[in-house]
N, CA, C and O atoms as CSV, one atom per row, in Angstrom:
chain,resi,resn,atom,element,x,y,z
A,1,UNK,N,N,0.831,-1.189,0.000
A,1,UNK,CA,C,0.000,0.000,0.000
A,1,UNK,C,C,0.874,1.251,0.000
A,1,UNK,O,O,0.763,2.012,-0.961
A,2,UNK,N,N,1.629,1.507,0.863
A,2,UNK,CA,C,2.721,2.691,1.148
A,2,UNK,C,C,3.608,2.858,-0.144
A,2,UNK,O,O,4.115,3.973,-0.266
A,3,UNK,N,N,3.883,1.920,-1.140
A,3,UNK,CA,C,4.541,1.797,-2.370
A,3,UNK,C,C,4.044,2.430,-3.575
A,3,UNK,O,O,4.479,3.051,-4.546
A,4,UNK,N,N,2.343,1.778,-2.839
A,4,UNK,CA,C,1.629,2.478,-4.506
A,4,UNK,C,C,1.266,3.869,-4.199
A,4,UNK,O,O,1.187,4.689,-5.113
A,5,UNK,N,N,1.051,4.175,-3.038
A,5,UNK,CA,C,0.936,5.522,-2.443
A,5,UNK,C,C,2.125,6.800,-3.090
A,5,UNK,O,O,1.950,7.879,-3.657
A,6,UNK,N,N,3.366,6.027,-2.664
A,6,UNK,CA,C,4.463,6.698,-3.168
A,6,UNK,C,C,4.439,7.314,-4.619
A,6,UNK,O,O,4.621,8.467,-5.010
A,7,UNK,N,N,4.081,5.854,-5.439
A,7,UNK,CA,C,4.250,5.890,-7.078
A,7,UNK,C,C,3.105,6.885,-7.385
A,7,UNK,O,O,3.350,7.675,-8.297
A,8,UNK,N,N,1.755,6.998,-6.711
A,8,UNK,CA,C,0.997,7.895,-7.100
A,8,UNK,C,C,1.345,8.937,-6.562
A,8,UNK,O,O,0.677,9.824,-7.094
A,9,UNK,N,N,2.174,9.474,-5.619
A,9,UNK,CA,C,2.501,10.965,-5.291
A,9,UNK,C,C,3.472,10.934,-6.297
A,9,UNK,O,O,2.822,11.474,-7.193
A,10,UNK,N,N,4.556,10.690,-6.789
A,10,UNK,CA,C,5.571,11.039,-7.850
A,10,UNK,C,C,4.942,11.464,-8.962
A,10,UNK,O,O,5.166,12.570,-9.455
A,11,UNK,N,N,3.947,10.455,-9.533
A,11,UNK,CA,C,3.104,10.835,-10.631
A,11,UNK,C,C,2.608,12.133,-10.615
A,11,UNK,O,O,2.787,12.959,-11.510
A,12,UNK,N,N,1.933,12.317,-9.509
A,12,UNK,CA,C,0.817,13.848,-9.450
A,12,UNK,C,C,2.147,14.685,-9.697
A,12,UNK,O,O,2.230,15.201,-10.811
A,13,UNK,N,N,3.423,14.936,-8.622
A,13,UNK,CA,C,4.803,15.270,-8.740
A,13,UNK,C,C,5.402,15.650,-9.807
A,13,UNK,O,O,5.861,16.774,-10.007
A,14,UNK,N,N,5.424,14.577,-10.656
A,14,UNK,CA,C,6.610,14.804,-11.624
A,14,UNK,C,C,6.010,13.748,-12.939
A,14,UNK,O,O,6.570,12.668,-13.122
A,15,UNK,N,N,4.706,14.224,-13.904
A,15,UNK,CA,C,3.621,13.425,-14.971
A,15,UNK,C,C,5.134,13.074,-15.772
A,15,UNK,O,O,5.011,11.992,-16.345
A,16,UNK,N,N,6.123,13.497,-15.922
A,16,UNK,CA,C,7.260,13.091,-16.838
A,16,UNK,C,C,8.078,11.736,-17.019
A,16,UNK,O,O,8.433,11.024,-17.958
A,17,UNK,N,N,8.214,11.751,-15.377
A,17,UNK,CA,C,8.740,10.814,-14.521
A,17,UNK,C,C,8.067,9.508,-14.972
A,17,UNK,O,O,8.613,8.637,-15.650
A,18,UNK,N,N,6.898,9.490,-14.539
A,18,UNK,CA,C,5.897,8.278,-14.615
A,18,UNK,C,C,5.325,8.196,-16.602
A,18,UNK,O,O,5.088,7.128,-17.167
A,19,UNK,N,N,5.280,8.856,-16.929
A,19,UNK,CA,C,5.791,8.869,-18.408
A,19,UNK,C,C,6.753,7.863,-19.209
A,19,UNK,O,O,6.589,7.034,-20.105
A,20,UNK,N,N,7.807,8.326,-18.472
A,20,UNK,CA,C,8.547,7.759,-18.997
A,20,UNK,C,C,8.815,6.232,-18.942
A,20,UNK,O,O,9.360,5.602,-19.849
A,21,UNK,N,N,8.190,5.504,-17.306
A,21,UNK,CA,C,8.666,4.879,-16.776
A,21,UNK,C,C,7.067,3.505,-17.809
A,21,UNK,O,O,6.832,2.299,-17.736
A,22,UNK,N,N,6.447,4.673,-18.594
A,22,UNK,CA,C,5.427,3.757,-19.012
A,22,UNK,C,C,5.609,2.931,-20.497
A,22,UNK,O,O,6.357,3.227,-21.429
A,23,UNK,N,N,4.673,1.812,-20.385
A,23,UNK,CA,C,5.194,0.849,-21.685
A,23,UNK,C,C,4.667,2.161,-22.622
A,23,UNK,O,O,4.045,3.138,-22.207
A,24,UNK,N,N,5.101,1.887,-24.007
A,24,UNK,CA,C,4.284,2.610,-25.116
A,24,UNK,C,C,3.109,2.557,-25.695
A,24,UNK,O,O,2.537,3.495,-26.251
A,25,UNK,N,N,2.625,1.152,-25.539
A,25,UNK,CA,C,1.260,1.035,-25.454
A,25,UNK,C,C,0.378,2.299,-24.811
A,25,UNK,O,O,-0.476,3.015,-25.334
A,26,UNK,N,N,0.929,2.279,-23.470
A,26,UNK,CA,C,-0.321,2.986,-22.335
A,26,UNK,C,C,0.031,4.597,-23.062
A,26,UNK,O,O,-0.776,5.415,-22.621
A,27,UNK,N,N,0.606,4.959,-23.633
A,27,UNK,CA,C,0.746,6.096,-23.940
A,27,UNK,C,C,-0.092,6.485,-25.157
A,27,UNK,O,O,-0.119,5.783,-26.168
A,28,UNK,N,N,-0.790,7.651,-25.026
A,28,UNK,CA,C,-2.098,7.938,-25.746
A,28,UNK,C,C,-1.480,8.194,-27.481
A,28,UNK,O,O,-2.078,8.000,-28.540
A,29,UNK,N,N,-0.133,8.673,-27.247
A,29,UNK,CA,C,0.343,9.247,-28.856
A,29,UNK,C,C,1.727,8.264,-29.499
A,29,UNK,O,O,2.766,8.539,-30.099
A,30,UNK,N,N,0.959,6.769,-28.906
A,30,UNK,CA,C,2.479,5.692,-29.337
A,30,UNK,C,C,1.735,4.567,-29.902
A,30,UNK,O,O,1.113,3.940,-29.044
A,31,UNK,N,N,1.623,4.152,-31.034
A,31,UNK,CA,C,1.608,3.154,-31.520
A,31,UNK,C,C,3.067,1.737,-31.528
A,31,UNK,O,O,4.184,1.964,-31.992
A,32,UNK,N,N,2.719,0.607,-31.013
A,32,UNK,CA,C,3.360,-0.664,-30.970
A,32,UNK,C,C,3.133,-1.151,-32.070
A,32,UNK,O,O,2.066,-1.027,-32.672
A,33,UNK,N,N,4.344,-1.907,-32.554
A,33,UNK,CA,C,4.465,-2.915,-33.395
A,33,UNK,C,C,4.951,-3.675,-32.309
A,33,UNK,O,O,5.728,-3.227,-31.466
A,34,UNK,N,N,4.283,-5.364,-32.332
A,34,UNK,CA,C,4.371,-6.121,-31.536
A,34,UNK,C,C,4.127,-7.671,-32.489
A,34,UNK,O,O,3.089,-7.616,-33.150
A,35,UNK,N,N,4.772,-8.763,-32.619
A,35,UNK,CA,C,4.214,-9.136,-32.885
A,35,UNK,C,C,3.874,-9.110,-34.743
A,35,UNK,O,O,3.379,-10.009,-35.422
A,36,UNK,N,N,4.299,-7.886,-35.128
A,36,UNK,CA,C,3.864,-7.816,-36.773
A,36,UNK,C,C,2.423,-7.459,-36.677
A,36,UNK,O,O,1.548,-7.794,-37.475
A,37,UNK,N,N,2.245,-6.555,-35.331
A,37,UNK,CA,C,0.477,-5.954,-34.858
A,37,UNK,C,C,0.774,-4.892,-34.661
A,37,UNK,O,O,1.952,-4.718,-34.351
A,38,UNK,N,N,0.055,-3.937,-34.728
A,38,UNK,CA,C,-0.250,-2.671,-34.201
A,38,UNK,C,C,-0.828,-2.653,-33.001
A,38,UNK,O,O,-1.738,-3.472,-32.876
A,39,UNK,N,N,-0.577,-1.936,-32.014
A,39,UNK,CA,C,-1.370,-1.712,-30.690
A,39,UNK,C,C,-1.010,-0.435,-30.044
A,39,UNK,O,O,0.061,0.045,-29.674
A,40,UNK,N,N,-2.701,0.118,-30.015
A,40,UNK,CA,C,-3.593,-0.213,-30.247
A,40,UNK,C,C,-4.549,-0.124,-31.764
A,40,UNK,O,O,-4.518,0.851,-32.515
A,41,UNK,N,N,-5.291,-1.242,-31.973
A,41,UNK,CA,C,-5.445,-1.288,-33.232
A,41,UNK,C,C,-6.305,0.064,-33.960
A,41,UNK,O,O,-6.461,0.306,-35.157
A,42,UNK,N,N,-6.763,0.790,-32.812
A,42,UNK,CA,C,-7.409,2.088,-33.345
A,42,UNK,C,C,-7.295,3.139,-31.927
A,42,UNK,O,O,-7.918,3.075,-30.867
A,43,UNK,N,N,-6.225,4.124,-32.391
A,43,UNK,CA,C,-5.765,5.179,-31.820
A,43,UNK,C,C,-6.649,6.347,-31.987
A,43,UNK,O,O,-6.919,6.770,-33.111
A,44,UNK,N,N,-7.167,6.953,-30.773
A,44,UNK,CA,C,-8.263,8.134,-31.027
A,44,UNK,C,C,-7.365,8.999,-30.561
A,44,UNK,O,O,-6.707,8.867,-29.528
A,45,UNK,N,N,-7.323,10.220,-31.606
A,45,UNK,CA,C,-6.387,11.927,-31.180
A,45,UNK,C,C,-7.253,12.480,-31.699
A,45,UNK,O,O,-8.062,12.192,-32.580
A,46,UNK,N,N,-7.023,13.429,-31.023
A,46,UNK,CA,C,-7.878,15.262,-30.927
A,46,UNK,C,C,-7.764,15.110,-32.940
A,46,UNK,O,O,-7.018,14.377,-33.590
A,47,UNK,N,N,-8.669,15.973,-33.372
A,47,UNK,CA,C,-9.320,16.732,-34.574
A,47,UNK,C,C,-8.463,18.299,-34.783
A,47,UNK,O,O,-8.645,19.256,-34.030
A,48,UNK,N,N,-7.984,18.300,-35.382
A,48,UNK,CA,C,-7.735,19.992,-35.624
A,48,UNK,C,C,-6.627,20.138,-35.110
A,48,UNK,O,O,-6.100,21.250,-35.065
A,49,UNK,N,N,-6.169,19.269,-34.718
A,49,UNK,CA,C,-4.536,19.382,-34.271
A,49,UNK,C,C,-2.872,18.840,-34.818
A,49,UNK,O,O,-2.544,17.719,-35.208
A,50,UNK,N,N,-2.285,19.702,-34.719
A,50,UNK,CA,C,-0.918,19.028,-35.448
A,50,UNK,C,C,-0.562,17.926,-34.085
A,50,UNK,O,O,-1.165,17.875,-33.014
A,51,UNK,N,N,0.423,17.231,-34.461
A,51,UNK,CA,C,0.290,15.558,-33.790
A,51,UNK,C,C,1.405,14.766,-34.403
A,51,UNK,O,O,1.473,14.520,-35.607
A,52,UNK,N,N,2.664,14.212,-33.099
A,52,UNK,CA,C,3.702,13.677,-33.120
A,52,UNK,C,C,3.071,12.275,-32.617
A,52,UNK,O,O,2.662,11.884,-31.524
A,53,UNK,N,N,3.146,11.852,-33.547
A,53,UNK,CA,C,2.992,9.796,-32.703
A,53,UNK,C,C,4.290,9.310,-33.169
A,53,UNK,O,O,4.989,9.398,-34.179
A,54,UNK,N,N,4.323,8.714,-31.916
A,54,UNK,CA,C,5.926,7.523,-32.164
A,54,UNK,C,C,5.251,6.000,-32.561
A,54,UNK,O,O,4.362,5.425,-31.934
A,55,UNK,N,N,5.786,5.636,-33.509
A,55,UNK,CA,C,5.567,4.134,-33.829
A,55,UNK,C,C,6.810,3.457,-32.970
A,55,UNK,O,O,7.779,3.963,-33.536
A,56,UNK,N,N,7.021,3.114,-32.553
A,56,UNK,CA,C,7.685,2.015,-31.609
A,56,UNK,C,C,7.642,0.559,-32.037
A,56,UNK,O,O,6.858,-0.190,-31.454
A,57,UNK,N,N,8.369,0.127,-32.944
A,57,UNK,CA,C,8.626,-1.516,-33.242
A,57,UNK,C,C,9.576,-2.078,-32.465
A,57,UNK,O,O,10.795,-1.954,-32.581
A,58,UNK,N,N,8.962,-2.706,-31.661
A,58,UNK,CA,C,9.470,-3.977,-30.797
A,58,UNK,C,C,9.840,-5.477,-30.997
A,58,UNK,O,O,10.214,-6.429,-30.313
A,59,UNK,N,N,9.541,-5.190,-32.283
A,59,UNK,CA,C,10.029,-6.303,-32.993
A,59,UNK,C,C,11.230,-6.526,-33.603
A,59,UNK,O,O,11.474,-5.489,-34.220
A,60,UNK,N,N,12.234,-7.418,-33.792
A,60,UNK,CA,C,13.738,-7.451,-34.017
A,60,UNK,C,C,13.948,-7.275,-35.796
A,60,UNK,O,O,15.115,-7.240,-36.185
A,61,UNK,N,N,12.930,-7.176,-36.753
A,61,UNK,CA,C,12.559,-6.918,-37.960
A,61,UNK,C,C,12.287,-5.991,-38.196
A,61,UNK,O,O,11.689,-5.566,-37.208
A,62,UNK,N,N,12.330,-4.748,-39.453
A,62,UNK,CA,C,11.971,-3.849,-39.127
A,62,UNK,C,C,10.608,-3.951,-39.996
A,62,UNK,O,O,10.120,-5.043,-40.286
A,63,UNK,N,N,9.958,-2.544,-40.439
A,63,UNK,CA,C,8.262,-2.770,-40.590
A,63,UNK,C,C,8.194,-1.229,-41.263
A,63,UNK,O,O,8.671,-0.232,-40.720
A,64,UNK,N,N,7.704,-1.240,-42.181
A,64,UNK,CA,C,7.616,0.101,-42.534
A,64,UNK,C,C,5.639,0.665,-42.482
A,64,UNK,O,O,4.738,0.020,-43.019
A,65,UNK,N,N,5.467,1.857,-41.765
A,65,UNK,CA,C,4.003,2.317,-41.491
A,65,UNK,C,C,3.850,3.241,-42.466
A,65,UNK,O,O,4.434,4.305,-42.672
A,66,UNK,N,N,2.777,2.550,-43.169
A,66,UNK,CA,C,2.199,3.482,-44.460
A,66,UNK,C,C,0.818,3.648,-44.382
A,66,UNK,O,O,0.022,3.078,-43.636
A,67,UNK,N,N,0.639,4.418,-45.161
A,67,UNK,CA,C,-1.059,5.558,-45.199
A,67,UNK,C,C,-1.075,6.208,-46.120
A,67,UNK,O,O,-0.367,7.193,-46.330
A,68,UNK,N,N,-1.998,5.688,-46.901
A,68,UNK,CA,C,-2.634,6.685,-48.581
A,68,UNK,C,C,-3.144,7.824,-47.512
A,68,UNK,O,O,-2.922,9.014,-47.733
A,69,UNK,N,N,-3.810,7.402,-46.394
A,69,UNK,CA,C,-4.896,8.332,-46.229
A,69,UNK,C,C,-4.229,9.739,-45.357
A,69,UNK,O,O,-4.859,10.793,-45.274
A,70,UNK,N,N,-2.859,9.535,-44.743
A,70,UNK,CA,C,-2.308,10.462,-43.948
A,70,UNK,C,C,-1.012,10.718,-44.834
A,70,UNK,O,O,0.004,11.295,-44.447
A,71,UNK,N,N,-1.265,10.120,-46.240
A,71,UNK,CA,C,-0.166,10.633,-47.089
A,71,UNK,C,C,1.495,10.293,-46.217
A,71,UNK,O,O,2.189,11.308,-46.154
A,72,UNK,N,N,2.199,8.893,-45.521
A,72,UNK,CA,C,3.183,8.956,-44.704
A,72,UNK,C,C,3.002,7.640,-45.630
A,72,UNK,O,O,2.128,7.166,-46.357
A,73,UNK,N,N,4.850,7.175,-45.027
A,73,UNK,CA,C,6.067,5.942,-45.318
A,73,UNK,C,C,6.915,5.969,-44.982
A,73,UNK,O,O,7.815,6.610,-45.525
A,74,UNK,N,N,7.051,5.334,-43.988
A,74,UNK,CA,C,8.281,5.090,-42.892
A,74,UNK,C,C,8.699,3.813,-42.789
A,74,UNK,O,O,7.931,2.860,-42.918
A,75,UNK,N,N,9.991,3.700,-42.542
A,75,UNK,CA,C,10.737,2.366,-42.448
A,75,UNK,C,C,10.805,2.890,-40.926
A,75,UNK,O,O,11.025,4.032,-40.524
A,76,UNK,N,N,10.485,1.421,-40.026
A,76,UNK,CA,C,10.983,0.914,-38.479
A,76,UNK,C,C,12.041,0.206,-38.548
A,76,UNK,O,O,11.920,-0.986,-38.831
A,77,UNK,N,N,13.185,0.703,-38.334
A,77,UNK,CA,C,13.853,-0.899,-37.959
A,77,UNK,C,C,13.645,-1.259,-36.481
A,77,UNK,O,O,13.178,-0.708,-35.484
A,78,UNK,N,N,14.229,-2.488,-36.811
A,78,UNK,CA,C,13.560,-3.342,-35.558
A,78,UNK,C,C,13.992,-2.070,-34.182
A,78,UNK,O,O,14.725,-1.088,-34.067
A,79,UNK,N,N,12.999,-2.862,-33.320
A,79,UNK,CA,C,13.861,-2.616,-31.926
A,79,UNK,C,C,13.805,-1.182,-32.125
A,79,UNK,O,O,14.224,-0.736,-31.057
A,80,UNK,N,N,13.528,-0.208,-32.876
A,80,UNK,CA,C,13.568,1.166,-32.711
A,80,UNK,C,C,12.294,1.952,-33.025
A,80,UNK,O,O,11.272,1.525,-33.560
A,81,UNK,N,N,12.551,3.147,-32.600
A,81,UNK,CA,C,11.164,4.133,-32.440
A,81,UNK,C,C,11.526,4.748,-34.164
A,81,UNK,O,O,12.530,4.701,-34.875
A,82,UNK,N,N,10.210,5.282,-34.331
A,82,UNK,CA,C,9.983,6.806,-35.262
A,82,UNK,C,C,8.817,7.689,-34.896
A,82,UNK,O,O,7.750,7.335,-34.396
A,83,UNK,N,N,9.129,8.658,-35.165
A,83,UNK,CA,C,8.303,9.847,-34.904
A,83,UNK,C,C,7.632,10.029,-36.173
A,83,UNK,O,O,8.298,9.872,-37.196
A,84,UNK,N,N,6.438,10.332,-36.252
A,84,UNK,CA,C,5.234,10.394,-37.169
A,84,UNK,C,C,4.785,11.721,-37.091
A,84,UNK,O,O,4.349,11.874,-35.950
A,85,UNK,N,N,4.646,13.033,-37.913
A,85,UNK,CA,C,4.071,13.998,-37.645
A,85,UNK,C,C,2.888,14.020,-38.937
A,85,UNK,O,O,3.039,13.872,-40.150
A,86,UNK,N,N,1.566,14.289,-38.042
A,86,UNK,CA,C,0.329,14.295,-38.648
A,86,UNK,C,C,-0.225,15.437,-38.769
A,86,UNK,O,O,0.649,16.280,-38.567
A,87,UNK,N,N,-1.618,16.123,-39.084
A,87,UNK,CA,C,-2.528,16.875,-38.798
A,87,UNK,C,C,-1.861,18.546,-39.344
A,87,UNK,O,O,-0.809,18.857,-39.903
A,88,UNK,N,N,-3.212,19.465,-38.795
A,88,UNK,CA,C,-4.348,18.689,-38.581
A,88,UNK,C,C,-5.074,18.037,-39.248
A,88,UNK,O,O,-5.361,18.425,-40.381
A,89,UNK,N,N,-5.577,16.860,-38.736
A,89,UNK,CA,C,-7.085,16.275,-39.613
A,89,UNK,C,C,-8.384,16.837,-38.834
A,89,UNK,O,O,-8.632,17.307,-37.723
A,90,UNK,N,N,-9.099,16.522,-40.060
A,90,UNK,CA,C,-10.512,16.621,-39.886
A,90,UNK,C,C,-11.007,14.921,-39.173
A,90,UNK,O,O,-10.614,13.755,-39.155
A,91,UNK,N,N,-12.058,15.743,-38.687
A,91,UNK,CA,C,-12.559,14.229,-37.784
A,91,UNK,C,C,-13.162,13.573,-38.854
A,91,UNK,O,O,-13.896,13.979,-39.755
A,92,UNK,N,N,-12.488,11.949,-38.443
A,92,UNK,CA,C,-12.371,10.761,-39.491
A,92,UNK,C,C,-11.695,10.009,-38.804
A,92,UNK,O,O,-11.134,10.116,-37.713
A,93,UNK,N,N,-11.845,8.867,-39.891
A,93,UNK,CA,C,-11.271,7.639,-39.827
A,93,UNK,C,C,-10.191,7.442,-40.935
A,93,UNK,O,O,-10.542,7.127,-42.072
A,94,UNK,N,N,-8.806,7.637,-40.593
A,94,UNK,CA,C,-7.605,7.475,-41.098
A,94,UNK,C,C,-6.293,6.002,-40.989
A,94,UNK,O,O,-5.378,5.848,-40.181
A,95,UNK,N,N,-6.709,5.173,-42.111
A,95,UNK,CA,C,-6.246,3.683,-42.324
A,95,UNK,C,C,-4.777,4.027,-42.548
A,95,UNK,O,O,-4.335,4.898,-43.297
A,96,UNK,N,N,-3.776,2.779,-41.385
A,96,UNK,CA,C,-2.217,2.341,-41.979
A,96,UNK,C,C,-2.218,1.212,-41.927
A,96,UNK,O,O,-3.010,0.446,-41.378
A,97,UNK,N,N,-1.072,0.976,-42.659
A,97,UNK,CA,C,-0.729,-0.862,-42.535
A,97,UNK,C,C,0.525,-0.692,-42.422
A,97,UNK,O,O,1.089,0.399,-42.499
A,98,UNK,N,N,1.171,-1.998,-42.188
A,98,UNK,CA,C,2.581,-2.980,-42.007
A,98,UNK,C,C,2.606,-3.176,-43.914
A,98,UNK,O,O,1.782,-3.854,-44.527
A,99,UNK,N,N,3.586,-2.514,-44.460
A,99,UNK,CA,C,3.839,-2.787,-45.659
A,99,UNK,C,C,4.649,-3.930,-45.691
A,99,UNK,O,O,4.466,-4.568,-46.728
A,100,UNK,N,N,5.513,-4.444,-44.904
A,100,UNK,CA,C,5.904,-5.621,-45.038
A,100,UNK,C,C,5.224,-6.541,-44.028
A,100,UNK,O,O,6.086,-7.412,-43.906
A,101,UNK,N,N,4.451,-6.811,-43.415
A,101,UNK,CA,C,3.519,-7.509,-42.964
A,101,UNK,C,C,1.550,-6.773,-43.400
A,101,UNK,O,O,0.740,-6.260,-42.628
A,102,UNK,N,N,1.437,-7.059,-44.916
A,102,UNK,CA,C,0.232,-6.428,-44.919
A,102,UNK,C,C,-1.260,-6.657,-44.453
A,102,UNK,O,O,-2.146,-5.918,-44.882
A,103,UNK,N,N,-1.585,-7.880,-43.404
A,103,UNK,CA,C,-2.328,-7.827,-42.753
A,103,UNK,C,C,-2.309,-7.101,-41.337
A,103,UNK,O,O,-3.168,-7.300,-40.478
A,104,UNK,N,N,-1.636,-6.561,-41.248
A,104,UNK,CA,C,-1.452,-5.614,-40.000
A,104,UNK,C,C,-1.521,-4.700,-40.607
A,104,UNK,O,O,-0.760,-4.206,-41.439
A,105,UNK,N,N,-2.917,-4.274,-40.031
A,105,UNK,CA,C,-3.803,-2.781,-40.179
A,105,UNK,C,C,-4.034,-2.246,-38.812
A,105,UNK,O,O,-3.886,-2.730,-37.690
A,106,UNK,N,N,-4.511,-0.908,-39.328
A,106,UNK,CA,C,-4.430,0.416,-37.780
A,106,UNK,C,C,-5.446,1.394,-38.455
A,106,UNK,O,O,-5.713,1.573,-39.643
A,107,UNK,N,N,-5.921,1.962,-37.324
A,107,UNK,CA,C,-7.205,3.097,-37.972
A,107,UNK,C,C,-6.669,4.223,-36.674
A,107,UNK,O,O,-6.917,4.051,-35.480
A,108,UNK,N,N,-5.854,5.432,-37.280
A,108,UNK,CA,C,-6.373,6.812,-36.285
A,108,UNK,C,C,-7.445,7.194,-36.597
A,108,UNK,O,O,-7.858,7.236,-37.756
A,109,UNK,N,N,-8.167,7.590,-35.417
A,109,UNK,CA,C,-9.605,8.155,-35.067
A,109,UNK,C,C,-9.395,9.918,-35.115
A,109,UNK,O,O,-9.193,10.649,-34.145
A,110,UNK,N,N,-9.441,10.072,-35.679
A,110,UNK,CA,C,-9.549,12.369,-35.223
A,110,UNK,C,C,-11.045,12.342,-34.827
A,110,UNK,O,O,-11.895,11.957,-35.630
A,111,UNK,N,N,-11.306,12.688,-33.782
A,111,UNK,CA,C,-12.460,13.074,-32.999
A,111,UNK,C,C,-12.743,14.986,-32.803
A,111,UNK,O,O,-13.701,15.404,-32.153
């Protein structure tokens, strides 16, 4: 109890800290490659806003994230991050895939 107490005062403390210390999943502007998957398979971000998402492949292969619809093509190599700059979009539904794994699909949401 006194532990998780702690970890939640640091958090309120220092949102950077506990940030950092989080998988990429739980993070609202990080897409995972896991697996030759995306997660989560549909990412909801703000409407009307410019917008940095990190793709994060965790996989030892790399994976390149493409989109007719956000006009992007990026090579992952394995094991490493990229930064994605979007927007703004209009609220929609915006499709990527795994060009070298093309059943791994992803939908950003602009709300």
């Amino acid at each position: 109890m006194k532990a998780s107490v702690l970890i939640l005062g640091l958090c309120v403390c220092c949102p950077t800290l506990c940030l950092a210390q989080s998988s990429g999943a739980d993070r609202p502007d990080t897409i995972v490659i896991k697996n030759h998957q995306f997660i989560p398979p549909v990412l909801n971000v703000p409407a009307a806003k410019k917008l940095q998402i990190t793709v994060d492949n965790q996989d030892p292969t790399p994976e390149e994230f493409e989109s007719f619809d956000l006009d992007r093509e990026q090579v992952v190599k394995g094991r490493q991050k990229i930064m994605v700059y979007i927007g703004p979009l209009k609220p929609g539904k915006y499709g990527y895939w795994a060009d070298y794994h093309q059943d791994s699909r992803g939908v950003i949401n602009a709300q």
